[in-house]
N, CA and C of each residue as an Amber inpcrd file, in Angstrom:
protein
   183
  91.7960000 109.2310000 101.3510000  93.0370000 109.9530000 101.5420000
  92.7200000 111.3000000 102.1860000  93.3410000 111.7010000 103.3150000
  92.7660000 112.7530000 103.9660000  94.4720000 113.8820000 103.2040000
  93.5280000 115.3540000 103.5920000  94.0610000 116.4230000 102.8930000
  95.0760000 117.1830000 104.1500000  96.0180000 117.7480000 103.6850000
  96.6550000 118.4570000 105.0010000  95.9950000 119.8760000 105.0930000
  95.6430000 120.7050000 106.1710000  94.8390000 121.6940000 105.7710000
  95.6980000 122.9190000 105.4480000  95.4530000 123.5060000 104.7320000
  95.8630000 124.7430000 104.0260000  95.5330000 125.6480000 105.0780000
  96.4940000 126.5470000 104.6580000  97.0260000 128.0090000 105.5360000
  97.0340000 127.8640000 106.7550000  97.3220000 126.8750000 106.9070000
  98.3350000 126.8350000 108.7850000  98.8060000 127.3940000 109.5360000
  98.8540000 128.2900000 110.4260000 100.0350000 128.4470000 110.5540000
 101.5370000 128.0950000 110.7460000 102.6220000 128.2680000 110.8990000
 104.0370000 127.5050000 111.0970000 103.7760000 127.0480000 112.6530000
 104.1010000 126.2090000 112.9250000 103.9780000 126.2800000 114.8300000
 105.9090000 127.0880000 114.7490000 105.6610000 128.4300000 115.9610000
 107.3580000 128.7120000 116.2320000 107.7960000 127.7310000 117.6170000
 108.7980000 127.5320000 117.0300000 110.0960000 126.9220000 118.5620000
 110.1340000 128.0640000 119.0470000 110.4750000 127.7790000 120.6170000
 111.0960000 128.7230000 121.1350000 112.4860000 128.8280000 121.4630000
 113.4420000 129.9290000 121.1960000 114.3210000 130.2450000 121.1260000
 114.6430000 131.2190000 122.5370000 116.0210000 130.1760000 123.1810000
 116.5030000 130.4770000 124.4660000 117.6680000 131.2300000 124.4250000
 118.1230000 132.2700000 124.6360000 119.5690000 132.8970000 124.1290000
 120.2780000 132.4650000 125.5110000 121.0850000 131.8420000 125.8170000
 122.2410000 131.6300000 126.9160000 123.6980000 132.5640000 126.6620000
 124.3920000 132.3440000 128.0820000 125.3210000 133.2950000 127.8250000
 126.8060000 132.5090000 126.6240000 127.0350000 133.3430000 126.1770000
 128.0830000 133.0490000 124.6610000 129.5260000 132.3340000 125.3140000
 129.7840000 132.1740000 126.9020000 130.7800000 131.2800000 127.4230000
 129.9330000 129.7550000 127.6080000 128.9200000 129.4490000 127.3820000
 128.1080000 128.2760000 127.9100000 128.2320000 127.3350000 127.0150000
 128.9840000 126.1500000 127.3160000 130.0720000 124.9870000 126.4770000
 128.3660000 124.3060000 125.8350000 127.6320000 124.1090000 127.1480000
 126.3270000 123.0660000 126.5900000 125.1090000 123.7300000 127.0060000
 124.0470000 123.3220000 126.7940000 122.5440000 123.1810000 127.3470000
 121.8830000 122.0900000 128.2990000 121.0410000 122.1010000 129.7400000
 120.3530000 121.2640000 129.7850000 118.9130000 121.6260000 129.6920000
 117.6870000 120.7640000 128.9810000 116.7670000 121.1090000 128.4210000
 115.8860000 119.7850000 129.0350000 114.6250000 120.1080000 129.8720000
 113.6930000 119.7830000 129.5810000 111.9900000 119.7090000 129.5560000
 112.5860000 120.4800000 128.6990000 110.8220000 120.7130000 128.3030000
 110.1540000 122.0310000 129.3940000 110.4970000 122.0920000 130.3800000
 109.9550000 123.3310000 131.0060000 108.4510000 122.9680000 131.1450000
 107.6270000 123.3900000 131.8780000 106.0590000 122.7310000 132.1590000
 106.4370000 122.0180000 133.2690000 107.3210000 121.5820000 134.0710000
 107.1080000 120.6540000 135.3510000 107.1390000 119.2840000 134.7770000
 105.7280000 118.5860000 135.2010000 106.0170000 116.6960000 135.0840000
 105.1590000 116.9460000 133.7030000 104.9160000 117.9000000 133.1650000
 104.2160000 118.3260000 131.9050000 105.6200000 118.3670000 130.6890000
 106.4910000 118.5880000 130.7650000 107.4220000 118.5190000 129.9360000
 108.4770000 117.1970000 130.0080000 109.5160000 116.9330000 129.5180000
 110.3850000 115.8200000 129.0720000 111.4320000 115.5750000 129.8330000
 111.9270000 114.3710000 129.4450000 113.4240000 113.9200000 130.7880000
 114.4470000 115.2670000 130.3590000 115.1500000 115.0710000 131.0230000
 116.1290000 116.1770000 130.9100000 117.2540000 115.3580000 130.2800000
 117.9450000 116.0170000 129.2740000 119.1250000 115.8770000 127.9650000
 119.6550000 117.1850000 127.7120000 121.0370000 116.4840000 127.8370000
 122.3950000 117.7010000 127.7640000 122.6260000 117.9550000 126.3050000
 122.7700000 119.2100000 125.9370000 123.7780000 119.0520000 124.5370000
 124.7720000 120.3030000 124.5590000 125.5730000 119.7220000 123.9020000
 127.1100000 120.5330000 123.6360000 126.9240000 121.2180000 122.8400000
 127.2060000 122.6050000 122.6670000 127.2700000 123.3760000 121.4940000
 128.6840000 122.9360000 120.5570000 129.6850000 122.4640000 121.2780000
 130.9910000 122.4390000 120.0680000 131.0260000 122.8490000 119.2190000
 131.2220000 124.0080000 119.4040000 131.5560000 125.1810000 118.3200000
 130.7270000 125.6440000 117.4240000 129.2800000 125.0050000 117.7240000
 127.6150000 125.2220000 117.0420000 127.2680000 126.4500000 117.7430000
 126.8650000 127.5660000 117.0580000 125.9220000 128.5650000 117.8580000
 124.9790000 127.9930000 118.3670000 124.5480000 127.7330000 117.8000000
 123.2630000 126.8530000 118.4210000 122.7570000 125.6660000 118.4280000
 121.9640000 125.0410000 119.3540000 121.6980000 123.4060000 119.1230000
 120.1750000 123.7900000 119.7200000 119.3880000 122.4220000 118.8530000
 118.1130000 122.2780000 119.1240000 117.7380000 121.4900000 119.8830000
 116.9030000 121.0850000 120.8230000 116.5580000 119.7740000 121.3740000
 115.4950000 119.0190000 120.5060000 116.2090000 117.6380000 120.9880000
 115.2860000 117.1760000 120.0310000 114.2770000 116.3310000 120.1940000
 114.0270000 116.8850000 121.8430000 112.0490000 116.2620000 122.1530000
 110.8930000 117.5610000 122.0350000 111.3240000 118.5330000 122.4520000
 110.7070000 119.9180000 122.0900000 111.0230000 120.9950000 120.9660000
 111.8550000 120.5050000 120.2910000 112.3500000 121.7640000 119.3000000
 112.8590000 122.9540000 119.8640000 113.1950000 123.1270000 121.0450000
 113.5680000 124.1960000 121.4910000 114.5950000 124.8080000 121.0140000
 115.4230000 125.9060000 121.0550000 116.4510000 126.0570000 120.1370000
 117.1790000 127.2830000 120.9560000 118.2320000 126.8310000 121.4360000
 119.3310000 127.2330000 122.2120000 120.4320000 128.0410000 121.6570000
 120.3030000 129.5970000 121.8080000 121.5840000 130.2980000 120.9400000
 122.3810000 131.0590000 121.5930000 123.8640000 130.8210000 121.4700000
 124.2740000 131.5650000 122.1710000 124.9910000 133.2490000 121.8470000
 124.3960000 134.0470000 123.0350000 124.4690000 135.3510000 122.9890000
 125.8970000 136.2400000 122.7700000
């Protein structure tokens, strides 16, 4: 049984502030052919939404 290692650090998301009229997000991955397909998401009435191939995390300003 292997051990998880102690005192880790947290890995942080990064957090994108967009402007506070911006209905959705498109996200992907950033890095070029190094990052992910590109996927829309709607805030609907969410401050914020995460993606959910990078954790990125989209808030609006």
């Amino acid at each position: 049984m292997s051990q998880m290692p102690v005192n880790q650090p947290v890995p942080q998301h990064e957090v994108i502030e967009v402007d506070h009229h911006a209905s959705g997000v498109k996200c992907d991955g950033g890095n070029g052919v190094l990052g992910h397909p590109a996927v829309y998401y709607a805030f609907d009435g969410k401050p914020t939404v995460t993606c959910l191939y990078c954790d990125r995390i989209f808030v609006r300003k």
